[in-house]
Each structure stands twice: as C-alpha cells, then as structure tokens.
TORDO-485296 format. One record per residue (C-alpha): x, y, z. Coordinates in nm, 4 decimals, always signed. Layout:
     east    north       up
        X        Y        Z
...
***
This chain:
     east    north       up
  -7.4683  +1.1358 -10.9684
  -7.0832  +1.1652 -11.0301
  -7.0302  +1.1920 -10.6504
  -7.2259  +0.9055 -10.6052
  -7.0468  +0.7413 -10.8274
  -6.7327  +0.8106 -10.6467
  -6.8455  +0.7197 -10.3315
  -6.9518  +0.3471 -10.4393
  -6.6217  +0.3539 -10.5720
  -6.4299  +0.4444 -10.2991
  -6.6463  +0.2002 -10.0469
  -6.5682  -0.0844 -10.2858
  -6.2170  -0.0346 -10.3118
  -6.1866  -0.0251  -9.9633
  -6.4210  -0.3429  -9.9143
  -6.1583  -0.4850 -10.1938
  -5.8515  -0.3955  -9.9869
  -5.9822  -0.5253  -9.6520
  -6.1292  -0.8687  -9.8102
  -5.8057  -0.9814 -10.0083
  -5.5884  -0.8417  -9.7222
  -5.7730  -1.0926  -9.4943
  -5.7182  -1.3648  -9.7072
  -5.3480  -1.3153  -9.8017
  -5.2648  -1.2729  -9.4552
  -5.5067  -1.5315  -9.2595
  -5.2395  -1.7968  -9.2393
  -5.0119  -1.5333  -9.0899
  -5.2359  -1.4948  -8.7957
  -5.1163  -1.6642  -8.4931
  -5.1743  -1.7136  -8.1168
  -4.8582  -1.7878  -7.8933
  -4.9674  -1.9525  -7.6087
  -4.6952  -1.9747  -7.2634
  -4.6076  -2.2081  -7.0130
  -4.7741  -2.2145  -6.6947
  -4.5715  -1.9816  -6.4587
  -4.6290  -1.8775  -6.1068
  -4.5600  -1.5418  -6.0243
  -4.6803  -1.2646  -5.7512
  -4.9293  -1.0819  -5.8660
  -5.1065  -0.7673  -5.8140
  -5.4356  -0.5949  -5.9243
  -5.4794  -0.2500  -5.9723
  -5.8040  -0.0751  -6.0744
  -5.7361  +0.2629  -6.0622
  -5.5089  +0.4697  -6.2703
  -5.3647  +0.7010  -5.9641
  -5.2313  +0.4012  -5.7639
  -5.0939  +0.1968  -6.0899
  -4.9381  +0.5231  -6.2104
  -4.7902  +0.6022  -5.8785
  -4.6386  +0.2001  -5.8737
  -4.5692  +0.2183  -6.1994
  -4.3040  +0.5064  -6.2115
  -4.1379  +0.4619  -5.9311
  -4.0486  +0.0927  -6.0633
  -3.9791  +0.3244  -6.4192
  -3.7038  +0.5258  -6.1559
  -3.5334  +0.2229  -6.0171
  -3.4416  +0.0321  -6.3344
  -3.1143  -0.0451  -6.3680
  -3.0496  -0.2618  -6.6966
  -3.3430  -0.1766  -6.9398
  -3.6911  -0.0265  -6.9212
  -3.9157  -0.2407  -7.2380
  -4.2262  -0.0476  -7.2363
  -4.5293  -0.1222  -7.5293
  -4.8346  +0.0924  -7.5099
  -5.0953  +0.1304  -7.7486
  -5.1736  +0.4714  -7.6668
  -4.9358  +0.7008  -7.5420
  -5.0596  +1.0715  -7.4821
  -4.8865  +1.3837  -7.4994
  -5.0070  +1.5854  -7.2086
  -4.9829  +1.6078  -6.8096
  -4.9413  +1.2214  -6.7729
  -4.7163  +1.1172  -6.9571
  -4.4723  +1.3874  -6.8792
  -4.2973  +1.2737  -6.6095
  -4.3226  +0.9329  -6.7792
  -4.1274  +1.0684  -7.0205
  -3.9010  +1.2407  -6.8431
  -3.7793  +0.9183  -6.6560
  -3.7783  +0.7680  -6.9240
  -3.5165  +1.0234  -7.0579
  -3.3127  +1.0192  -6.7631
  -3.2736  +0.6261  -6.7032
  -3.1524  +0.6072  -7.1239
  -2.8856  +0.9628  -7.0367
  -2.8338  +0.7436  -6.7081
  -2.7003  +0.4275  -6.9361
  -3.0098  +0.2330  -6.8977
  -3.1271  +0.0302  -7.2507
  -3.4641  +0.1981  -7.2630
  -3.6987  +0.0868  -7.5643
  -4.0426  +0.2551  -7.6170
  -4.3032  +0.0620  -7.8662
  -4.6480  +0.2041  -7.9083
  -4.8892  +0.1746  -8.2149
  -4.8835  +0.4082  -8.4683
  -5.2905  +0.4139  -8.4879
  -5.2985  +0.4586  -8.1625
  -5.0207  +0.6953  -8.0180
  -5.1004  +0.8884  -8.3818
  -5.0568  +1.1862  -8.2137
  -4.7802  +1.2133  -8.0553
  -4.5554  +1.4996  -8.1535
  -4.2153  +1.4164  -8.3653
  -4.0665  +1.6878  -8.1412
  -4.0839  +1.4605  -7.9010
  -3.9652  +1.1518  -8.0152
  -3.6853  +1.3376  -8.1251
  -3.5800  +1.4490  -7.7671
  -3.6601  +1.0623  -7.6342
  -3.3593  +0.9471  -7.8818
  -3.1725  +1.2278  -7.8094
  -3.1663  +1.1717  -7.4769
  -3.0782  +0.7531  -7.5652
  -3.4323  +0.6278  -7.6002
  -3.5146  +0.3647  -7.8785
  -3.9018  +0.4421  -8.0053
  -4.0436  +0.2786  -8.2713
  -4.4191  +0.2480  -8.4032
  -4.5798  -0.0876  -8.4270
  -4.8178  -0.1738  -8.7341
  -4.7477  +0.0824  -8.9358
  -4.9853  +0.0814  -9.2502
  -4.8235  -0.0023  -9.5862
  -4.9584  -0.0321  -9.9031
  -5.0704  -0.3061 -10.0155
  -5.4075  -0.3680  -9.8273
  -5.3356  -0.0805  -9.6638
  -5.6934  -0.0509  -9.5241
  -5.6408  -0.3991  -9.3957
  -5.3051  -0.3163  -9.2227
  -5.4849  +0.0162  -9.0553
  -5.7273  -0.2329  -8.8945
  -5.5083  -0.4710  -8.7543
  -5.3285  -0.3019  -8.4518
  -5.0515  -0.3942  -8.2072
  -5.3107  -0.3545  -7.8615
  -5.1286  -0.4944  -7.6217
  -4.9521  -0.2718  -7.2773
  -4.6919  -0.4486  -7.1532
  -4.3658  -0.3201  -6.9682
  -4.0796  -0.5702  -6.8689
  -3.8263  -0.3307  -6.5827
  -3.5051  -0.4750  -6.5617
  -3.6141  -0.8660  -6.6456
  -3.7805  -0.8456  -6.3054
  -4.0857  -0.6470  -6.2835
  -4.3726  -0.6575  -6.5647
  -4.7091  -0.5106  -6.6116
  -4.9966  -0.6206  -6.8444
  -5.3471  -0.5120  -6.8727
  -5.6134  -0.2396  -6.9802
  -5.4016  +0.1060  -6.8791
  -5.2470  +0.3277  -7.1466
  -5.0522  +0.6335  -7.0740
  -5.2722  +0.9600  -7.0512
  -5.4407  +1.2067  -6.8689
  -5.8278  +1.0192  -6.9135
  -5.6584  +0.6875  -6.8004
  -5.5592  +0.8688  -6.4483
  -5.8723  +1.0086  -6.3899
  -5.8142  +1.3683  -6.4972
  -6.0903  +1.3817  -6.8066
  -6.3658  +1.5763  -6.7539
  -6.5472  +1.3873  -7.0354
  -6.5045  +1.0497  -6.9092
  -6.4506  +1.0648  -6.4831
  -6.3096  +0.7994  -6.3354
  -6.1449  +0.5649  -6.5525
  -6.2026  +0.2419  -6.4006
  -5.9632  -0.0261  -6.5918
  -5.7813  -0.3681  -6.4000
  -5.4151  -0.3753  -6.4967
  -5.1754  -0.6617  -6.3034
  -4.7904  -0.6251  -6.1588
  -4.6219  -0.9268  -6.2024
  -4.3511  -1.0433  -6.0258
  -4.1870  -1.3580  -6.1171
  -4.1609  -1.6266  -6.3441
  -4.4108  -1.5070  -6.6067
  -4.2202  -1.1846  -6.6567
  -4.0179  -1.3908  -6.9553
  -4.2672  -1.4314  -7.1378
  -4.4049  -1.0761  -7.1122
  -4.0119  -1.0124  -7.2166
  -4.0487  -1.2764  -7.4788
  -4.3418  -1.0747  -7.6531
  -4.2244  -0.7418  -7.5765
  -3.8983  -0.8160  -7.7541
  -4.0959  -1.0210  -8.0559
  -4.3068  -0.7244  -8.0967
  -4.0282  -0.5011  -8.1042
  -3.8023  -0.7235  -8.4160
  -4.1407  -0.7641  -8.6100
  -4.1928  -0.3580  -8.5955
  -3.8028  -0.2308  -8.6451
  -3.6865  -0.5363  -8.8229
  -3.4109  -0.5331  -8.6335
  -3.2524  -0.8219  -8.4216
  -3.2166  -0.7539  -8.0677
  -2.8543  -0.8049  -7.9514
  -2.7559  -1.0015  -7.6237
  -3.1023  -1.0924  -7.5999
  -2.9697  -1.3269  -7.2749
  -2.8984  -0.9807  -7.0683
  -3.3042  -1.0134  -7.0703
  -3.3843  -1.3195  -6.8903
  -3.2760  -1.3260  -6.5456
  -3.3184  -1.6485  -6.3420
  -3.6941  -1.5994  -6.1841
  -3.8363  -1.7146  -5.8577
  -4.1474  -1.9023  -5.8726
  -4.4364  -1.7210  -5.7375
  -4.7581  -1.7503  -5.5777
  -5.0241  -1.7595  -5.8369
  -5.0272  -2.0393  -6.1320
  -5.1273  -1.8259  -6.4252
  -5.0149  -1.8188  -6.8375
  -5.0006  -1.5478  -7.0703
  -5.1892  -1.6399  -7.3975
  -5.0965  -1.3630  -7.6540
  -5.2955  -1.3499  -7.9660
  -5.2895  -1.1968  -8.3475
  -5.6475  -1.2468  -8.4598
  -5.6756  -1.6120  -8.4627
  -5.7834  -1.8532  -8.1449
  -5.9112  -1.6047  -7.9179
  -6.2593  -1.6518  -8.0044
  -6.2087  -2.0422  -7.9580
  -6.0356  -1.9793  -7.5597
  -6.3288  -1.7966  -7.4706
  -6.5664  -2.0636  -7.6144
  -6.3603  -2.3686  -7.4072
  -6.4041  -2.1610  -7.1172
  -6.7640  -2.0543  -7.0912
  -6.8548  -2.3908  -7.1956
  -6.6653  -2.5389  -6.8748
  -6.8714  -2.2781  -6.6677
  -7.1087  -2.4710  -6.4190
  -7.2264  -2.1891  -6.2269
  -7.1549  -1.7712  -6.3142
  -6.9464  -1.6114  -6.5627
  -6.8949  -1.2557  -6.5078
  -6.7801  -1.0350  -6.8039
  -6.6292  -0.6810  -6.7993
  -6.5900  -0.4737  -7.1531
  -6.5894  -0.1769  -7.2665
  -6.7476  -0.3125  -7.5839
  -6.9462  -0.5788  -7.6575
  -6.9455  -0.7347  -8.0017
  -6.8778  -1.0903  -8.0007
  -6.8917  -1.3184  -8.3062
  -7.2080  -1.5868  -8.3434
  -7.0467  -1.8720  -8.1896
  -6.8721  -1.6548  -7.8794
  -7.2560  -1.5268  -7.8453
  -7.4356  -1.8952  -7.8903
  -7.2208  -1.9999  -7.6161
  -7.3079  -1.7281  -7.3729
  -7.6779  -1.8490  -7.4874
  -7.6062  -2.2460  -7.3914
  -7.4732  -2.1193  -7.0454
  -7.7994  -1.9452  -6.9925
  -7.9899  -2.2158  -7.1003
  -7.8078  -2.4607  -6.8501
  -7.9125  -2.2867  -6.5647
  -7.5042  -2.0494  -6.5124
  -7.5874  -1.7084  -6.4323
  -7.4258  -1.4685  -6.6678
  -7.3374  -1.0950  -6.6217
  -7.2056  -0.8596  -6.7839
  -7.0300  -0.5034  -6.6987
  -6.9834  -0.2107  -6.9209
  -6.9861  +0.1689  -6.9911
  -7.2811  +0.3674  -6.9768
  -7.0466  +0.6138  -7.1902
  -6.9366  +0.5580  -7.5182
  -6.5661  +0.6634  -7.5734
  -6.5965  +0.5689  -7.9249
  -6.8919  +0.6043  -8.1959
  -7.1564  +0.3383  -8.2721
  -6.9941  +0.0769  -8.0413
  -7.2796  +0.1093  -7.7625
  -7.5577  +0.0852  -8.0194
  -7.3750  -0.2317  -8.1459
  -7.3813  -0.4248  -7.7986
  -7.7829  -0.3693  -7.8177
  -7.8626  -0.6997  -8.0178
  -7.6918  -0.9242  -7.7879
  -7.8129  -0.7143  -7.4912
  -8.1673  -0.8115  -7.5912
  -8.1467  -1.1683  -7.6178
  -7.9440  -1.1794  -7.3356
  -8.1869  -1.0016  -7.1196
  -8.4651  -1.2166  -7.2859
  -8.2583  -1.5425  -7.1754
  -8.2225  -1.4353  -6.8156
  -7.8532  -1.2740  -6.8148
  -7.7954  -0.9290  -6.6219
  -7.6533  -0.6884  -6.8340
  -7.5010  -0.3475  -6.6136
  -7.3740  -0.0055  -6.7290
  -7.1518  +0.1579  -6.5329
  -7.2218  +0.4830  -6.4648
  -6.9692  +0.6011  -6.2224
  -6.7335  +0.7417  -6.5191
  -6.5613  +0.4891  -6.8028
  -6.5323  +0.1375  -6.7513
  -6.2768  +0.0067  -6.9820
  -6.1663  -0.2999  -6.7964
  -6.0623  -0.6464  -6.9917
  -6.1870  -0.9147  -6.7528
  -6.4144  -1.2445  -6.7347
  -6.4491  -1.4560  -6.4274
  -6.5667  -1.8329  -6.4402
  -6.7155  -2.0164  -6.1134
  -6.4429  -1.8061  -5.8717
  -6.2098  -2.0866  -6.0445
  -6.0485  -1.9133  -6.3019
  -6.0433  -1.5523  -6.4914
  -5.8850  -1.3655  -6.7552
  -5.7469  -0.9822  -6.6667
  -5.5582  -0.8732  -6.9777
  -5.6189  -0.6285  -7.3148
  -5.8525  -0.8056  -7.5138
  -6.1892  -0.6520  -7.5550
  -6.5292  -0.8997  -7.5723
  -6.5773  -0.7736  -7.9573
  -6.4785  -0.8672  -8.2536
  -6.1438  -0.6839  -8.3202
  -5.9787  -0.8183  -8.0453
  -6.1090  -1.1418  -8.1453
  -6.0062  -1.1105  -8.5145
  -5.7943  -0.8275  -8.6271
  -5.5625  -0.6912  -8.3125
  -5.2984  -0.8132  -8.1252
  -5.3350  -0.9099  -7.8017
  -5.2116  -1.0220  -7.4562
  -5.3954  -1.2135  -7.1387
  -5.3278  -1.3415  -6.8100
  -5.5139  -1.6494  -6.7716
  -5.5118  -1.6897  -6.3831
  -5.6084  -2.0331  -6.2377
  -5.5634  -1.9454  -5.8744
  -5.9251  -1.8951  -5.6413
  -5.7785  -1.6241  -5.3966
  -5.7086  -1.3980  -5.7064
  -6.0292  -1.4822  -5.9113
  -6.1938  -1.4126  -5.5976
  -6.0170  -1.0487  -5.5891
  -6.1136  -1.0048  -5.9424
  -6.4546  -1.0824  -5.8740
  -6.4731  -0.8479  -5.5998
  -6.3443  -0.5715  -5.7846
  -6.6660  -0.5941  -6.0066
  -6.9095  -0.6540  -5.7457
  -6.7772  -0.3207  -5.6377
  -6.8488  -0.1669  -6.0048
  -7.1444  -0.3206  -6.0318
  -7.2430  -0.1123  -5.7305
  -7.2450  +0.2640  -5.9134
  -7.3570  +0.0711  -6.2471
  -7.7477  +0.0901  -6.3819
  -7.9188  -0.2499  -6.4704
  -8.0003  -0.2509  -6.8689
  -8.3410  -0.3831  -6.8640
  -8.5413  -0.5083  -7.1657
  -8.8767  -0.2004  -7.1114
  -8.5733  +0.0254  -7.1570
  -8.4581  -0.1378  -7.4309
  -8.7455  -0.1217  -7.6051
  -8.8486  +0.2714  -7.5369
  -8.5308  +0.3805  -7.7518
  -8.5506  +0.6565  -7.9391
  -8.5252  +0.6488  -8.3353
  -8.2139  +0.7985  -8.3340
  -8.0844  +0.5296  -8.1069
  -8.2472  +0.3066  -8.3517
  -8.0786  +0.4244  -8.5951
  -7.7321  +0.3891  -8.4994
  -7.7519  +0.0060  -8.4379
  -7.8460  -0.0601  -8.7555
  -7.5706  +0.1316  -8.8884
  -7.3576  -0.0683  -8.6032
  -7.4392  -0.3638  -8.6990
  -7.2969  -0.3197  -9.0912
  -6.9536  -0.2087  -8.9238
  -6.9598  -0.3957  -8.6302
  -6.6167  -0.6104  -8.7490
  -6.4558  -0.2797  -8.7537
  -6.5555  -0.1033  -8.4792
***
C-alpha cells in the first residue's frame, strides 16, 4: 500500500511539473518563419554518401565550422568527425559544436574535454533545470543543422552515428532525406544556428557579421520555417487543406493531434489520395502501437498506409500535388508539433518535389502495405501496448 502510495505520488508530481511548466512557458513558444530564398539544393537519402559529402566540406572550412546535432554518438562514426573537427579549431578555424543534452546524453566528458582542448566550443542545448524540470526534459533542441564557412549548410533527418550510416545490425539501412544547401538560405540556417547557440551558452556571439557572406541566388525557391512547439501543427493543416490531388507523408512516427488528423480525413473525403510511409521497426517503445488508431481510420477512409521493411525509415518528409514538399526534422507526431524545436525546408519548386517524391516511390518499393484484416488479427499483447500508447502519446 505504501509503495502505492508513492507511486501515485510520484506520477502526480510529475503530471504537476509538466502541466504548470506548459502553461508558464506557452507564450514563450515561438515559430520563426524566413524569407523566401533560392538556393542549390541537394537530396541525400543515404547516410554513406551524405557522410562522405559531409566531411570533406567539414575538411575544407576555412573561417568557422557551426555544427547542431541532436544526437551525436561516440563510436566509429563520429570519429573522424571529430577528429576534423579537432584539427580545423588547432588549424585556427572558429569551430562551435551544439548538440542536445537529452540526446547526445552519452557522450563521454573525456571527450569534450579533448574537443576544447584542441579549440572547439561545445555546449549542450536544453539542459533541464529545475523548476518544471520534467517539462524542460521534454522539450528538446531537435534540429541538425551545420553552416561551413557562411557558404555551405545542411538540414534534415541525419544525426552523427554508426546506425545513421548504415552500420547497425539492429536497424539495417537507415534510410533518412537530409538536403545540402548552397546559397541564399544558408543565412538563415546561420541565423538559427547562432540563435540556438546564445539561448544555450548565454553568451553573445562576437563579430557576428564574419558570418554572413554575400550569397548568390540559387535555383530552387524554398524557406526555412523553424519552430519551438507552437504553429507547426497549423502549417501542416494550410497545406493539406490546399492539396487537390495526393499528399504523400514519410515518418518515423505517427502521432498527430485531432485537427492535423481531421484534416488528413477531409482530404480523403474529397477524393486526394493520401499515403503514408513508415518503419516496420520501432527504434523507440510504444510509438508503433500509437500510430495504430489513425492507421485504422485511415485505412477505413481509403488512405494507403506502408511500412518499410528494408531496415529504419526515419525520414521527415510530406509531398503535396508534386507542387510543393517539406524535407526537414520535424516528425508527423505530436512532440515535434508541440514540445521540440524544430527546422524545415519548405520547397516550392516541381523538379525537386518531383525528386522527393521519387525517393519514396523507391521506399515504398521494399515497404509492406498495412492493411485493415491485419490490423484487426493483432495479438493481445499488441493490444495492449496501444492502449498504454495512447495515455503517453504527447510524450512519446
């Protein structure tokens, strides 16, 4: 009885701590929306090319390497990562490393010690404080962006690690869409980068002009949308309502809130055909189980629901009418909607959205249709966990 008692203690404190934390710090939630840009852009879906790309850009910086991860892993990966990173900072380069402290939890402080030995600035981002510290733990700094030099950047779904290049026996082939941008929009990845950055150091960053290069205009009209658990939900609503014809949705988890879900129900019910990609695996717990009430009435309504099976799908990505599409680090659930921060690239350019759009035809290839006979045959155990799912979905 007494441990009982402690438990319904404990729960309600932390229900306590996450409720007033949401309501102290609602106002503080913010979306920063950019100018539209143009810029040259690339796609990359697998982590062995964007790796390869990605540090040999690291190797020629020459001013500053701004690199924000929210998971950084300690292990075959991210050792020679490291070790450029090392080098350019020895070499005179400004190199700042910002990664979430939920996150990148794990990393060793032997480490970070020999990055600012060697001249690198780290720092973790959303560090959990009392008070609401429950509250604080929840709301996480998930955005990956690197800005090389003022020139270069990269946004999307990568993190640094061995599973994210394909070498986890667990998960295969991490499949994940991350963009190289070249061009104007690479100030405003600065912008946040360097925004993130003050809000997690509290420190000013000097000569903030050495920064912002003058840009060439690019090829592809896009803008970078970043959000802090506020507006997301209402983008993806303006969106799918403008749909006429297909909206395609990659995820690694599906949770969205009622009105993000109504909306995908209006589209079906106007005749635009709806599909959605995701994991067969489940990287973390309860989060498939939680996707299986929408799957149902989705499936009910008409939509195709498809779990890839070739590995991990863990892309960020939804597609409207081969008009426009979204590749960023926001997840179709309800922490990305409400509790992390994010970062998108909104892309209204048809060539690209095309290329996006192939990219999950291709997935959809080594991916099994959910169907509703198989939804029903679960077993109780399965049964089970989305009813548990469902009480934590907002957190999961």
């Amino acid at each position: 009885m007494v441990v009982i008692s402690v438990i319904a203690i404990v729960l309600l404190l932390v229900y306590l701590d996450d409720k007033l934390g949401q309501l102290i710090f609602r106002n503080g939630r913010k979306k920063v929306v950019y100018p539209e840009r143009r810029s040259d852009i690339s796609l990359y879906i697998n982590g062995r090319h964007l790796f390869s790309d990605y540090f040999a850009e690291l190797g020629r910086a020459r001013d500053h390497i701004h690199v924000l991860f929210y998971i950084i892993k300690h292990d075959e990966t991210s050792a020679p990562f490291f070790q450029i990173l090392k080098e350019k900072a020895a070499a005179g380069v400004k190199v700042r490393v910002l990664t979430d402290w939920v996150g990148s939890f794990g990393l060793p402080k032997a480490l970070i010690h020999s990055l600012e030995e060697s001249g690198v600035e780290f720092a973790y981002a959303r560090k959990p404080r009392f008070p609401f510290f429950i509250y604080r733990l929840n709301r996480r700094n998930h955005r990956k962006i690197t800005v090389i030099d003022g020139r270069v950047g990269y946004i999307g779904g990568f993190n640094i690690g061995r599973e994210y290049n394909g070498k986890d026996a667990n998960f295969g082939e991490w499949r994940d869409y991350h963009l190289k941008v070249n061009g104007e929009g690479v100030h405003d990845l600065q912008e946040q980068f360097l925004h993130d950055w003050e809000e997690a150091t509290g420190r000013t960053v000097p000569d903030k002009y050495r920064y912002f290069p003058p840009l060439s205009a690019g090829a592809i009209r896009h803008q970078l949308v970043a959000t802090d658990g506020a507006a997301l939900e209402e983008q993806f609503i303006e969106v799918i309502r403008q749909a006429k014809k297909e909206i395609m949705i990659g995820s690694p988890y599906f949770i969205p809130s009622r009105p993000l879900f109504n909306e995908l129900m209006q589209a079906l019910r106007r005749g635009v055909r709806v599909t959605v990609l995701v994991p067969l695996k489940a990287d973390h717990l309860f989060v498939k189980e939680a996707a299986y009430p929408y799957f149902y009435r989705l499936l009910k309504a008409g939509a195709r629901i498809y779990r890839f099976y070739q590995g991990f799908y863990h892309a960020k990505t939804l597609v409207i009418d081969e008009e426009w599409c979204d590749v960023g680090t926001a997840n179709f659930d309800r922490r990305s909607l409400f509790l992390n921060g994010e970062i998108n690239c909104y892309v209204f350019d048809r060539a690209f959205t095309r290329l996006v759009k192939r990219a999950i035809e291709r997935d959809l290839l080594r991916a099994e249709p959910l169907t509703v006979d198989f939804w029903q045959k679960r077993s109780l155990l399965d049964r089970g966990k989305q009813s548990i799912s469902q009480l934590i979905s907002a957190w999961l």
